[in-house]
C-alpha positions in Angstrom: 175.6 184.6 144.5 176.1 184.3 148.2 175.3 181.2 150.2 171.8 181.9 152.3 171.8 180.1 156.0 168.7 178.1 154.4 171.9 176.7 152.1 173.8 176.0 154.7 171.0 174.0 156.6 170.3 172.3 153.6 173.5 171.1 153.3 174.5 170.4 156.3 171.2 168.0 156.5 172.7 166.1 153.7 176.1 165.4 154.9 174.2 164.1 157.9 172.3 161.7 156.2 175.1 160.7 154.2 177.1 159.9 156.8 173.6 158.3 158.9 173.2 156.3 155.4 177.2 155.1 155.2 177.0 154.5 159.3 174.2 152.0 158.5 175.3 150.5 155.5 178.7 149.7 157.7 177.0 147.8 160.1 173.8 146.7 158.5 174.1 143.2 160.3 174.0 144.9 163.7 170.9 146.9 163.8 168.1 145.9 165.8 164.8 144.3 164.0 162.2 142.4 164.9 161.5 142.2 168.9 165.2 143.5 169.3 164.3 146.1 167.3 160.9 147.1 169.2 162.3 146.7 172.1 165.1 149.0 171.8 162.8 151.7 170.1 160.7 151.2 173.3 163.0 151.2 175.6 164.6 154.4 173.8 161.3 156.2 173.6 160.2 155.4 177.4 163.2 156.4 179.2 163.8 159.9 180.6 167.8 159.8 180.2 169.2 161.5 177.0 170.7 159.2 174.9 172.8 159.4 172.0 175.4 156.7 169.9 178.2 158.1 167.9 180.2 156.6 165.4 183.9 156.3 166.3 184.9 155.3 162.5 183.9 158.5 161.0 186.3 162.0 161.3 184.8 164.2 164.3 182.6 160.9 166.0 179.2 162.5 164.4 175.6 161.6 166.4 174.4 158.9 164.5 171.2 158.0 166.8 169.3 160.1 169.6 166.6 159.4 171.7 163.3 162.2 172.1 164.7 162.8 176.0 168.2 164.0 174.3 165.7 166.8 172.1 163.8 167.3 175.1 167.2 167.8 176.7 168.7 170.1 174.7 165.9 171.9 172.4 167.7 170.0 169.4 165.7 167.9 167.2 166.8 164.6 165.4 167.9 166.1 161.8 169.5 169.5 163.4 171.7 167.1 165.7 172.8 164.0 163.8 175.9 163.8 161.9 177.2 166.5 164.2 180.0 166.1 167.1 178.8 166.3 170.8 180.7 169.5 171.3 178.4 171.5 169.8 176.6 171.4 173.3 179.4 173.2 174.7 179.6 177.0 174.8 181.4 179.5 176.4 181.5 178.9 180.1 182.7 175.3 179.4 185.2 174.6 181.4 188.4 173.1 179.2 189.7 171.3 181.9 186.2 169.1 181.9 187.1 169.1 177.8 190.4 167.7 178.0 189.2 164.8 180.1 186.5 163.8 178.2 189.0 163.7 174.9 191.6 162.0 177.3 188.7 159.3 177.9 188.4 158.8 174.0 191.4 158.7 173.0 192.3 156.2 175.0 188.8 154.4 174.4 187.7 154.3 178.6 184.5 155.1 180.2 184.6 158.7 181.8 181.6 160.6 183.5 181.7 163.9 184.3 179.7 166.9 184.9 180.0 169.5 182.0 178.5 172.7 181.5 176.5 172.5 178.5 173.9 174.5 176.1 170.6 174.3 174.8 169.5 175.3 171.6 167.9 178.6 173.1 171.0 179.6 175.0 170.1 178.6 178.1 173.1 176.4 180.0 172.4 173.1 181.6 174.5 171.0 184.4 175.2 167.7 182.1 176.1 164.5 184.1 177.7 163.4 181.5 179.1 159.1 181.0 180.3 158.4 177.6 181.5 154.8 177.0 182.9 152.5 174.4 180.2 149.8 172.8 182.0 146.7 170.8 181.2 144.2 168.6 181.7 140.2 168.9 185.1 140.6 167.6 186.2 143.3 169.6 185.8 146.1 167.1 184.9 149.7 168.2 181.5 149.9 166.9 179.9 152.9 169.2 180.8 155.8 171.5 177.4 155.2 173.8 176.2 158.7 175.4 174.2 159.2 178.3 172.9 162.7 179.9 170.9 163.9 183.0 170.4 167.5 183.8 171.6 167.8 187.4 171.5 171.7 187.4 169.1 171.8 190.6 171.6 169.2 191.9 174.7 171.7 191.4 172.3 174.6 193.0 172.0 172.8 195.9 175.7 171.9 196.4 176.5 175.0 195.9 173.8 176.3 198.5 175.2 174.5 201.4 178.7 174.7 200.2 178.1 178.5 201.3 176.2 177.8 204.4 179.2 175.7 206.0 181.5 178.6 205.0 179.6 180.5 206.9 179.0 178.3 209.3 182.7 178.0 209.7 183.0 181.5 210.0 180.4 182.3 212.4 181.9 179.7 214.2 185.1 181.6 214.5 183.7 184.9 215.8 181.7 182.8 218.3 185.0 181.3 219.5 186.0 184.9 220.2 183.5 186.6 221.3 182.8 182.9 224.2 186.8 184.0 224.7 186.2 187.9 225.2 183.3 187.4 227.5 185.4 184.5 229.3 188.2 186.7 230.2 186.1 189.9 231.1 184.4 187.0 233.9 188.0 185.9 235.1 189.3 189.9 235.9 185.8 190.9 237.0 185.8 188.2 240.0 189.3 188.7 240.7 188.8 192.7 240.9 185.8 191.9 243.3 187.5 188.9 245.4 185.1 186.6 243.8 187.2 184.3 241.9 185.1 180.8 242.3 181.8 182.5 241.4 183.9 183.5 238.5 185.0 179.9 237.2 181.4 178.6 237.5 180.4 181.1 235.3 182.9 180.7 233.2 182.5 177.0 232.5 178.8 177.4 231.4 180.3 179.9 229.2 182.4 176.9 228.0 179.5 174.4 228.0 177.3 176.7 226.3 180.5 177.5 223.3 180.5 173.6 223.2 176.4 172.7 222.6 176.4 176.4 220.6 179.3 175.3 218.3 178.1 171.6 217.4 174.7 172.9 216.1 176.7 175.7 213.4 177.3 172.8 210.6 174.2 171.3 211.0 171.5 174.3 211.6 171.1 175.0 207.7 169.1 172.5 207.6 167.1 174.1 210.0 167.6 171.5 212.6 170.2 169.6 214.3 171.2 166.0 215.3 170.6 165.9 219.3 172.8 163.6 220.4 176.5 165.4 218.7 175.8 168.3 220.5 174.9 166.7 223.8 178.1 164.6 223.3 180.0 167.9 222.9 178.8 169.3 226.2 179.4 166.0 228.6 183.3 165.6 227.0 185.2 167.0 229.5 183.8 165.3 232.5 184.0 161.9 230.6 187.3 162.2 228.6 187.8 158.2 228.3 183.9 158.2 227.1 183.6 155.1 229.6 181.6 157.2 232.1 178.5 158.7 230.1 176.9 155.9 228.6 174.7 157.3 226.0 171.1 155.6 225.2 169.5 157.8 222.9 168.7 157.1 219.1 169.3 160.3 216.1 166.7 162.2 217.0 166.9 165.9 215.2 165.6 169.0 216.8 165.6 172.9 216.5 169.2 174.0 217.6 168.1 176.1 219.9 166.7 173.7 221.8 169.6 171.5 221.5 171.7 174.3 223.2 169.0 174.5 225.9 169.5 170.7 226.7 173.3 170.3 226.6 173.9 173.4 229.2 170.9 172.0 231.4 172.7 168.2 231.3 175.9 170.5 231.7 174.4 171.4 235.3 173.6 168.1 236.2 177.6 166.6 235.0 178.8 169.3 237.1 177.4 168.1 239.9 178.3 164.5 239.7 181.4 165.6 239.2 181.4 167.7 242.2 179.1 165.2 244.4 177.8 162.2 242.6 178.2 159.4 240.3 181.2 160.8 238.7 183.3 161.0 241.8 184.1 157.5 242.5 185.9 155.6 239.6 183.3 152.8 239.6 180.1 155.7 239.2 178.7 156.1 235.9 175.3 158.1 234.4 173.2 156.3 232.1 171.8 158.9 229.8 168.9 158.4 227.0 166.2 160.3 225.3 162.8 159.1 223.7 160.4 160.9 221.8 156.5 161.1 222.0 153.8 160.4 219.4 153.5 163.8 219.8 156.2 164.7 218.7 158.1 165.8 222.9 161.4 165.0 224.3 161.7 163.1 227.2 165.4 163.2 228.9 166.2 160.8 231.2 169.3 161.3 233.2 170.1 158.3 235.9 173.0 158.2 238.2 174.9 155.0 240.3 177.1 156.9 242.6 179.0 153.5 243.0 180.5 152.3 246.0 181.2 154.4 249.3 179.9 157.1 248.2 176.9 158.9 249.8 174.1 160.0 247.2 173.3 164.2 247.7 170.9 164.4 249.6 169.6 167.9 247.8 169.0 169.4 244.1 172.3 171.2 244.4 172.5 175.0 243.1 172.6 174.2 239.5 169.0 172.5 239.5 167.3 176.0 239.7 169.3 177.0 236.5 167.9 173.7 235.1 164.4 174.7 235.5 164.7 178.1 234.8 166.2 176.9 231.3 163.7 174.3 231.0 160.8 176.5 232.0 161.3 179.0 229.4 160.9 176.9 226.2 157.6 175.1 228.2 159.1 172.2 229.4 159.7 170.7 232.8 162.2 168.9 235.0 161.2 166.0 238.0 164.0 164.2 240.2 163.9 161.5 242.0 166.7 161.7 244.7 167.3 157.6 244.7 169.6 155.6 247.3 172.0 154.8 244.0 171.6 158.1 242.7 169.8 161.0 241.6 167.2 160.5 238.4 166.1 163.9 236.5 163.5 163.8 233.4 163.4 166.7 231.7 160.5 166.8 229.5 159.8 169.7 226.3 156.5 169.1 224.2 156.3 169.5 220.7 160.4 168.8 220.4 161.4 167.2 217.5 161.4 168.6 214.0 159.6 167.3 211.7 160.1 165.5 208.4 
């Protein structure tokens, strides 16, 4: 007569009582009663960690104890999973390398966590953040192998998620290095061909300026917004290489990328005329540059100049100011200067600004 799988159930819920009863017997002065005892069966019913103790003495480490998260966990209940090794969890995308180390870890009786592709009952798989640990008694005897696991699936997802959006990032980066490069060059023969050769390297460095503000945002836009103040650094760089000149004010502030584009090539316009005219001329000029946000949720820019000594502050907007307002302008926002004996002030102000929470 040939053994049913209702046998095979049967008996294998007797060897794992047997080995349940012998665990028990073993260390019958070490269980928990009285208020130990309810507060362990408390604590074990309340929290929402799996949790499971196996017994190192017995061949193949069986499950002596679980908690209801670890059925909830897995799909396993109580009888189905005591007296049986972990590994049943595992299935056939489990990584052996993840394997090894957690046998590594026992054998040599040291804490490990990992994360380990497991299985539930039904088949489905599960990310396990899995830390297994040695528990002793007084006398330094190996009583437990202490289990604990957390399904961190949506975690992995979500790695994995922006793991692929900086790739592309990075690569859309690339082909915007190019194509700034292509469109750089095509500028540089096009003025020489037409005797135009300054009005070509004007051009071409907002080309640079806007490759600078456009590449600092790639990293960051996934998250559908970007940290103001890494890109503006990024487009002021090469007129302050000793970062001594540009003192920076602002707090983290995070806004569409877009928009952080728009502001690093319109303070672009206003560094290249210090440069040219203004406070960074002289070696004792500086700009003092900050941002604050609104209730409402606006930008307010604030750009301040000290020309420093023996230098004459301009006494006019300069050609770049009409770019400013014309890139200011189209996103709603609007620009004010205040042409100031120590040097020109411009506000550039954009409603509804910062991103929201």
């Amino acid at each position: 007569m040939s053994e049913t799988p209702d046998d095979r159930n049967a008996e294998n819920t007797l060897q794992s009582d047997s080995r349940a009863d012998r665990f028990r017997e073993r260390h019958a002065g070490q269980t928990f009663s009285g208020p130990s005892g309810v507060l362990f069966g408390q604590a074990m019913a309340q929290t929402r960690m799996a949790i499971c103790l196996a017994d190192p003495a017995e061949p193949n480490m069986p499950i002596v104890f679980v908690n209801d998260a670890f059925a909830d966990l897995t799909g396993y209940g109580r009888d189905e999973v005591t007296g049986r090794n972990c590994r049943f969890l595992q299935g056939p995308d489990t990584d052996p390398r993840t394997v090894a180390k957690i046998r590594s870890a026992l054998d040599s009786k040291d804490v490990v966590a990992v994360e380990i592709l497991n299985y539930r009952k039904d088949g489905s798989r599960f990310w396990n953040a899995l830390h297994l640990g040695p528990i002793y008694d007084d006398t330094g005897r190996l009583v437990y192998y202490f289990g604990s696991q957390w399904d961190v699936s949506d975690v992995r997802a979500a790695r994995a998620d922006e793991q692929h959006a900086r790739m592309m990032a990075r690569e859309l980066s690339h082909r915007i290095k190019n194509l700034f490069a292509v469109i750089g060059g095509v500028v540089t023969v096009t003025g020489r061909t037409h005797g135009i050769e300054r009005e070509a390297i004007e051009i071409n460095e907002r080309i640079r300026a806007l490759a600078r503000a456009f590449e600092t945002t790639l990293d960051d836009a996934s998250q559908g917004s970007v940290d103001l103040r890494p890109a503006v650094a990024a487009v002021l760089g090469p007129y302050d290489p000793a970062q001594d000149r540009i003192r920076l004010t602002g707090a983290p502030v995070r806004v569409d990328p877009s928009l952080a584009t728009t502001v690093g090539l319109a303070l672009n316009e206003l560094a290249a005329d210090a440069a040219k005219r203004g406070a960074l001329v002289s070696a004792d000029g500086g700009v003092t540059l900050g941002w604050t946000v609104s209730a409402a949720g606006g930008l307010l820019v604030h750009w301040s100049e000290s020309v420093g000594a023996g230098i004459e502050p301009p006494g006019d907007a300069g050609t770049g100011f009409g770019i400013i307002e014309a890139l200011v302008g189209a996103i709603g926002g609007s620009v004010l200067q205040d042409r100031r004996a120590e040097g020109p002030c411009v506000k550039i102000a954009i409603p509804d600004a910062v991103a929201r929470k």
